[in-house]
Each structure stands twice: as structure tokens, then as C-alpha cells.
Phi, psi and omega in degrees: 000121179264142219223090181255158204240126191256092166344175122211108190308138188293333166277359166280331181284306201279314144008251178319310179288342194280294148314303206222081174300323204259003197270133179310177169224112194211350159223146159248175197198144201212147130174099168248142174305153167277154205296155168257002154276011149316143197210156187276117173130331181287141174249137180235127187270091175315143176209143162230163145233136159231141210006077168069041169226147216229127189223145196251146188255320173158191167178158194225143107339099189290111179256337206225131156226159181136199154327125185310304196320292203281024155294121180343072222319306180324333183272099164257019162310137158298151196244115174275352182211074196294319179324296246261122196263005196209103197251176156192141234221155097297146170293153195295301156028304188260357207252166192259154192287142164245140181215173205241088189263146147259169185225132174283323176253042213261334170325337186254007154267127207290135149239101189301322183261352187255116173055054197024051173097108180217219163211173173295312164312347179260345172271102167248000165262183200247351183285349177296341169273357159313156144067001184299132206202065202246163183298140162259159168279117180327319185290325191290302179334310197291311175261342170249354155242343176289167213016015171230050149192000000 
């Protein structure tokens, strides 16, 4: 299982918890195509920043990816970003609360593959974070997000 880290733009964040307090986190929606070593079992962790403080949104486990048009009926979360040409879904059933953890030390997780090896913390400009959907190291995921969210 490969553990990928997902943008979520802060007005898109604050939106949504504003509007939809209560809505799961069971798709993410993108579009820039999805990677293509994506694969149905892998997680993908939502985040956002705001101003150089790092907040984990939430994360599913991917039963379903592709065209937005073709999500699975199992998702019945209202769709916030209809616009958006490429989702990946878990059933609502299975999602997870989405919500705003902060993680302090989230700047220090390797993306093993972006830009021949960096951290997050190394991106500073935040347009750099459109669409961003890049692989994380298992060991960061283990240590700064499992059980803290």
C-alpha cells in the first residue's frame, strides 16, 4: 500500500467545514490526472496550510478512482467540486470524519519522489500546492499521522 498526500486549498477548507460541517471524507477530486501508480488500497491523506502551519483533513483508503461523471453510487456525500475532472472515492459508509488536526511536525515528511527527494517543508511557494498529490514515506504517515486523526 502506497500513502499519498493530497492539497486541499485553504478556501476550499474552510468552505467546506463552514457549509458542510458534517460531510465525511470519502472523495477527493482533482484536475491534474491521477498518478498513474495509483492503485485500489492506498491512502490518501488530505492537508492543507496556512500560514507555514500544516493541518492533516483527513484520509480514505481508495476503493474507487477516475472520472468524476462515474462515481460509484456507494459515494453519497454531495460532490463540492463538480468542476474538478479526475475523483478517488471510498464508500461513504467507510469515510472518515474530515477534519482540521494540526500536526506540528508535518514540514518533515519526506516525499521520497518529488523533485528527487525533498519534504514538505521544503515547498514554499503554496501555488506549488495546486493539484498537489505526491507520494509520502510510510515512516512519516507512522509517525505523524497514524493515530492522530
Amino acid at each position: 500500500m502506497t500513502h499519498w498526500l493530497h492539497y486541499h486549498a485553504k478556501t476550499g477548507v474552510e468552505e467546506r467545514r463552514r457549509k458542510h460541517p458534517r460531510m465525511p471524507f470519502d472523495r477527493i477530486s482533482t484536475s491534474k490526472a491521477l498518478p498513474s501508480d495509483l492503485k485500489i488500497g492506498d491512502t490518501i491523506w488530505g492537508f492543507t496550510r496556512i500560514e507555514n502551519e500544516y493541518f492533516l483533513m483527513g484520509s480514505m483508503v481508495v476503493q474507487w478512482f477516475g472520472n468524476t461523471e462515474d462515481v460509484p453510487e456507494n459515494v453519497t456525500s454531495e460532490s463540492l467540486f463538480n468542476h474538478k475532472k479526475f475523483a478517488a472515492t471510498c464508500p461513504t459508509t467507510e469515510a472518515t470524519p474530515y477534519k482540521k488536526v494540526f500536526i506540528d511536525e508535518m514540514p518533515y515528511c519526506e516525499l521520497p519522489f518529488y523533485k528527487g527527494g525533498s519534504t514538505i517543508g521544503d515547498i514554499k511557494a503554496t501555488s506549488e500546492l495546486i493539484g498537489f498529490f505526491v507520494q509520502v514515506d510510510e515512516a512519516s504517515v507512522e509517525e505523524q499521522f497514524i493515530g492522530r486523526h
